[in-house]
C-alpha positions as CSV (number, residue, x, y, z in Angstrom):
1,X,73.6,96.9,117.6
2,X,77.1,95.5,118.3
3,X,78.8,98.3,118.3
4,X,76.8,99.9,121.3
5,X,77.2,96.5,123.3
6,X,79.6,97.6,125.5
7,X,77.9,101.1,126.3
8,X,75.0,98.8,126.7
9,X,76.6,96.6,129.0
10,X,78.0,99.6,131.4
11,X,74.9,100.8,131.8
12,X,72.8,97.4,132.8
13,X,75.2,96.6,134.9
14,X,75.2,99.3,136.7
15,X,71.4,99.6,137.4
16,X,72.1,96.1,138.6
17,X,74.2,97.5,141.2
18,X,72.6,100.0,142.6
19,X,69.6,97.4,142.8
20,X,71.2,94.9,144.5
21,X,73.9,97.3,146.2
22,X,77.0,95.0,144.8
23,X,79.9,96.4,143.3
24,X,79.9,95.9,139.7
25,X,82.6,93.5,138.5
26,X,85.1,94.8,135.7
27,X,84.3,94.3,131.8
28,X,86.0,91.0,130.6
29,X,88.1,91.1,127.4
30,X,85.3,89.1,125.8
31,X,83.0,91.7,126.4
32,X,85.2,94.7,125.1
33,X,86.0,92.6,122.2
34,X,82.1,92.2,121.1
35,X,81.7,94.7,118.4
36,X,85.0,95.6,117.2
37,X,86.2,97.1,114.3
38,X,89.7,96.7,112.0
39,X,91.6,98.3,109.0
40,X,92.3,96.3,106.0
41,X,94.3,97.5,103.2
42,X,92.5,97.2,100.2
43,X,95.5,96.9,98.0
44,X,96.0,93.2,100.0
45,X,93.6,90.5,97.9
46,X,94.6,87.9,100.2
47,X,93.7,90.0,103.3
48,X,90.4,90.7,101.6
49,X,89.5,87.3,100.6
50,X,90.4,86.8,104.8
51,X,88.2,89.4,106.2
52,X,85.4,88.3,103.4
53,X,85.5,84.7,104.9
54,X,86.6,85.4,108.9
55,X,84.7,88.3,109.8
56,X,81.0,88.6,111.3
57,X,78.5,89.7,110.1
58,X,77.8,93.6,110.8
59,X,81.7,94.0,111.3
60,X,83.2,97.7,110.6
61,X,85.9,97.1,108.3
62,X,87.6,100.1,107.2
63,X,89.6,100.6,104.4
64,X,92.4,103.0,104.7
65,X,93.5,105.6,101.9
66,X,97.7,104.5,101.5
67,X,99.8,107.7,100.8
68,X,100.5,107.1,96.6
69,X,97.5,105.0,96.1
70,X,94.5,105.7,93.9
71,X,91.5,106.5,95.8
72,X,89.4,104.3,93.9
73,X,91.2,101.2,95.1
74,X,88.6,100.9,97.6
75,X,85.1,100.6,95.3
76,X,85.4,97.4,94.5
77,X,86.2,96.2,98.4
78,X,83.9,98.0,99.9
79,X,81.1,97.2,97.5
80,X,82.3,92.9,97.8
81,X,82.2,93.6,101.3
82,X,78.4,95.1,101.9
83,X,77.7,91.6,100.0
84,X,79.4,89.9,102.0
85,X,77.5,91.4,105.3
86,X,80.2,93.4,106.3
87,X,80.1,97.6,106.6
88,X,83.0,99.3,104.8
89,X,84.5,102.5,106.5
90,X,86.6,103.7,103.8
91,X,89.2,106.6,104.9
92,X,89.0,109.6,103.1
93,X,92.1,111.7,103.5
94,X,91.7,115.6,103.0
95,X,95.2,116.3,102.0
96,X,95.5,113.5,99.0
97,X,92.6,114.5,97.2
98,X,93.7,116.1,94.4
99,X,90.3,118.4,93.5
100,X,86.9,119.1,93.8
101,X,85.7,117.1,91.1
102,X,88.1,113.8,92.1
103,X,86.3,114.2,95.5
104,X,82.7,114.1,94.1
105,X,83.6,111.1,92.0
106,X,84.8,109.3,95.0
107,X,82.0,110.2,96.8
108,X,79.4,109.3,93.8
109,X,81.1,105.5,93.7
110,X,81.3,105.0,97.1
111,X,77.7,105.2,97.3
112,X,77.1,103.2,94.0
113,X,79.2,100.8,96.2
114,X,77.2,100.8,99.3
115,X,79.2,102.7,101.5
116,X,77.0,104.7,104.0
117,X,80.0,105.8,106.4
118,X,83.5,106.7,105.9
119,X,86.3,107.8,108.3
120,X,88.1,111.5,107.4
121,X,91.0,112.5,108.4
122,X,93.4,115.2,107.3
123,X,96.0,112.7,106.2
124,X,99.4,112.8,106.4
125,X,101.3,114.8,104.3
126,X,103.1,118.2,104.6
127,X,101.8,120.3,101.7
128,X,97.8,119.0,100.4
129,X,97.7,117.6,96.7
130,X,94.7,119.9,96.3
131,X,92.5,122.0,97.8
132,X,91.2,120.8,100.9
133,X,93.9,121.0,104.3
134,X,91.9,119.1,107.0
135,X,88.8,117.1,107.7
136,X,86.8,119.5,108.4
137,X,87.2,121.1,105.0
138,X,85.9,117.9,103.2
139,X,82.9,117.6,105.6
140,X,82.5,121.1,104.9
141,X,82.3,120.5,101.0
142,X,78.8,118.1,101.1
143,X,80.0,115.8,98.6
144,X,79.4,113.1,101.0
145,X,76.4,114.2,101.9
146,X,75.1,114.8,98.1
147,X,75.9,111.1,97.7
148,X,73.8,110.4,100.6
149,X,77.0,109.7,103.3
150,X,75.8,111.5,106.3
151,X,77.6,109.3,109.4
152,X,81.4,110.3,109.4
153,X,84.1,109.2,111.9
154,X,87.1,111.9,112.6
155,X,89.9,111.0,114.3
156,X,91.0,111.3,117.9
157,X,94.5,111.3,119.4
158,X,95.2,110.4,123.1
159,X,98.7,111.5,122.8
160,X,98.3,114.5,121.1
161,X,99.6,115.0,117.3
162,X,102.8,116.3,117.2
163,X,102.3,118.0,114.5
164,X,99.2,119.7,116.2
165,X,98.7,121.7,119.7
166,X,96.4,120.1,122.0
167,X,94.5,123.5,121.8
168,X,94.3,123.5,117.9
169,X,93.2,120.0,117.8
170,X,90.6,120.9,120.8
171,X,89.1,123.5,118.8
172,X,88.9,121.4,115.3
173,X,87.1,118.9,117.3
174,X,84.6,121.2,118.2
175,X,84.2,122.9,114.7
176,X,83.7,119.1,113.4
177,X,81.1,119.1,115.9
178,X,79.8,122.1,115.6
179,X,79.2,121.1,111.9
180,X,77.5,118.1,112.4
181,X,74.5,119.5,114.8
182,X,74.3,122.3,112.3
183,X,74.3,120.2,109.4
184,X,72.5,116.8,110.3
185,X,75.9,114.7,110.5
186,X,75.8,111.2,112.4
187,X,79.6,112.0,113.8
188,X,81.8,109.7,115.5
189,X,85.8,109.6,116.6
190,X,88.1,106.6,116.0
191,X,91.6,107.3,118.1
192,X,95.0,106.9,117.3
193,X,96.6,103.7,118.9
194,X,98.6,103.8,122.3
195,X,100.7,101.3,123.9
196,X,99.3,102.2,127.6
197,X,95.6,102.8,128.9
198,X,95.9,105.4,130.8
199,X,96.6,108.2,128.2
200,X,93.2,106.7,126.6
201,X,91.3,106.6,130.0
202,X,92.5,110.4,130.7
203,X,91.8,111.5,127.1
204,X,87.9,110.2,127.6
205,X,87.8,111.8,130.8
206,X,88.6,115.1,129.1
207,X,86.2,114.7,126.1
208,X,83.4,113.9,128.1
209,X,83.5,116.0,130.9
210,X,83.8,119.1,128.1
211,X,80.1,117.4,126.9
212,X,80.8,115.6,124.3
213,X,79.2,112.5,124.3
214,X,79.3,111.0,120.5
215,X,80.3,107.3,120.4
216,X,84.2,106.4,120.5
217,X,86.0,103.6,119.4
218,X,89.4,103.2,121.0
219,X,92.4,102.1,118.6
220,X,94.6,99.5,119.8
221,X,97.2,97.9,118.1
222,X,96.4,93.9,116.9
223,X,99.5,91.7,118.6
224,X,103.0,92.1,117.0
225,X,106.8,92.0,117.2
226,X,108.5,94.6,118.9
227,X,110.0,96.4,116.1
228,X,107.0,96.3,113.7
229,X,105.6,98.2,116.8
230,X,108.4,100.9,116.9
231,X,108.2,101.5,113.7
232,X,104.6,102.4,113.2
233,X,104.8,103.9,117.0
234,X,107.7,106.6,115.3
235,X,105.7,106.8,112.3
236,X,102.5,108.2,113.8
237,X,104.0,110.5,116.2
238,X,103.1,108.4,119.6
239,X,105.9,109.2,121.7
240,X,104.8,108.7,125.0
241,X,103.7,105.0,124.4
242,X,106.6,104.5,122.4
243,X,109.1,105.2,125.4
244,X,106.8,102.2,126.6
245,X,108.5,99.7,124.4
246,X,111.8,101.6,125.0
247,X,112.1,102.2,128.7
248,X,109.8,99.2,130.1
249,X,111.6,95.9,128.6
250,X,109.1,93.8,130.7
251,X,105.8,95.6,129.7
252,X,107.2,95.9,126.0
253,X,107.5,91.8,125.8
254,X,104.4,91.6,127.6
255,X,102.8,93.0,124.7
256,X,104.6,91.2,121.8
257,X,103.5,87.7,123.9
258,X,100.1,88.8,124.8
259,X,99.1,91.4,122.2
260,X,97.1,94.2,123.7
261,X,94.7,92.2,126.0
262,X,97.0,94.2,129.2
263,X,95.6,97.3,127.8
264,X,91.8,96.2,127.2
265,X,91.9,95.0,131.0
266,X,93.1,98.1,132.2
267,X,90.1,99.7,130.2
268,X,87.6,97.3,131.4
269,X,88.4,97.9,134.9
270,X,88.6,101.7,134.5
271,X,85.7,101.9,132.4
272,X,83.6,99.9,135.0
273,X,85.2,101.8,137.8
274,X,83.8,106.0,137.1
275,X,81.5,106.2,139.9
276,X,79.0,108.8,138.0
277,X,75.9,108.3,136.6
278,X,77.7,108.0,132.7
279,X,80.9,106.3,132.7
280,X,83.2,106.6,130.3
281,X,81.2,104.5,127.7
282,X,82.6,103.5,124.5
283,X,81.2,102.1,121.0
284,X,84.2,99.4,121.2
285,X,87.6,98.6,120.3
286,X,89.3,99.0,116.8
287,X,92.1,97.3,115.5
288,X,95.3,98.5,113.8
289,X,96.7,94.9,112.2
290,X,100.6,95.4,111.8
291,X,101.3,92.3,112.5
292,X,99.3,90.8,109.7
293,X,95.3,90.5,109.7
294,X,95.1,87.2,110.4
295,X,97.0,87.0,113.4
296,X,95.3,89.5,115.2
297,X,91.7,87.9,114.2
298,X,93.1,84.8,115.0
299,X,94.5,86.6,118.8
300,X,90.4,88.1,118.9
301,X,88.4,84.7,118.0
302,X,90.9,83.1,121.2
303,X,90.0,86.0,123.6
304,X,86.5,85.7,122.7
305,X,86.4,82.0,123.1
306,X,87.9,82.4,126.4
């Protein structure tokens, strides 16, 4: 239910206005914040003892697949966490599974686990461990779905992939989707971070007006310092927003002082602003924590409280 608050919210509102004939006002932070979703590594037992204690209840908490780690890293998380009240997204990543049968065993334990959604992506690395080269091809496998995992999130990229044409990652979208009406599969997208709304707003705009209407969430980076940022900016290929932090000095430091909150009210306001019948609704926000998961819970309870 939280995760469709602020689609929810959208919507009321606007049959509110066009009731009353009143403008309706922009989203507060508080309002884009209900809902969320965040990454914790499951290699961190501190960070999970954290999230286990901090988060609430019905909270997306997904547990991302490190580059070198073993898969099944995330079992016993993900199945402390369903105790806990919590839903564990577990990333699946196409190009570090190693075979056929390491990919049905993950599948088979994350199910013994509790795990009724997961997050696949293609993963990064040049040459694949094993035999499967992109999402698609694991969604296309039904070992998730023999385990009884039928929702699946993809991932979306505002900024592009530089390793990937806009028109290539166009048309893997739609195979994904493609797939899931044929097959059955609750889909959903969960997009790169970006240092600046407007590449997310314009990316939306696209999506939808092209029909696709499954939920989003939008990735935003939890507040950090200005290098940590860099540094995962360069590392995930977001160029654009990274000349952000390089060419804008006072938008930069706004940022490190005030975390993303500059780019959530730009969303609000944008979101609340698409004079059509469906705005530009998403499922809510999700949070990259590279500055540490406490501090960027700590950064959402004050925005919430506000």
């Amino acid at each position: 239910m939280k995760m469709r608050y602020v689609q929810y919210a959208e919507h009321h509102t606007q049959r509110q206005a066009c009731m009353t004939g009143i403008a309706p006002a922009p989203l507060s932070v508080a309002n884009m914040l209900s809902g969320y979703s965040i990454e914790v590594n499951p290699g961190q037992a501190k960070v999970l003892d954290a999230a286990a204690e901090r988060l609430d209840h019905g909270t997306e908490v997904f547990l991302p697949w490190i580059p070198g780690a073993n898969p099944m890293d995330a079992i016993a998380p993900a199945a402390r966490f369903r105790r806990s009240g919590l839903i564990p997204v577990p990333h699946v990543g196409a190009r570090h599974i190693e075979s056929a049968s390491q990919l049905q065993q993950f599948a088979d334990r994350l199910a013994d686990a509790g795990v009724n959604r997961i997050l696949v992506i293609g993963g990064d690395r040049a040459k694949p461990a094993g035999p499967y080269d992109s999402s698609l091809a694991v969604m296309q496998t039904g070992a998730f779905q023999k385990a009884g995992i039928t929702r699946m999130a993809v991932a979306g990229f505002p900024e592009g992939n530089p390793n990937i044409s806009e028109a290539a990652l166009d048309e893997a979208l739609e195979a994904k989707l493609k797939f899931a009406r044929e097959t059955g599969l609750q889909l959903s997208i969960v997009t790169q971070f970006c240092f600046k709304a407007d590449p997310i707003i314009q990316w939306l705009r696209r999506i939808r007006n092209r029909g696709i209407e499954i939920p989003v969430r939008v990735g935003l980076a939890g507040p950090a310092g200005l290098m940590t940022l860099a540094r995962y900016a360069v590392r995930c290929g977001i160029g654009n927003s990274l000349h952000v932090l390089t060419e804008h000095p006072s938008f930069a430091r706004l940022l490190t002082e005030k975390g993303p909150e500059p780019i959530i009210r730009e969303l609000a306001t944008s979101l609340r602003g698409e004079n059509k019948a469906d705005p530009l609704s998403i499922a809510g926000l999700h949070f990259y924590v590279f500055g540490g998961f406490n501090k960027t819970v700590d950064w959402i309870n004050a925005q919430r409280a506000r």
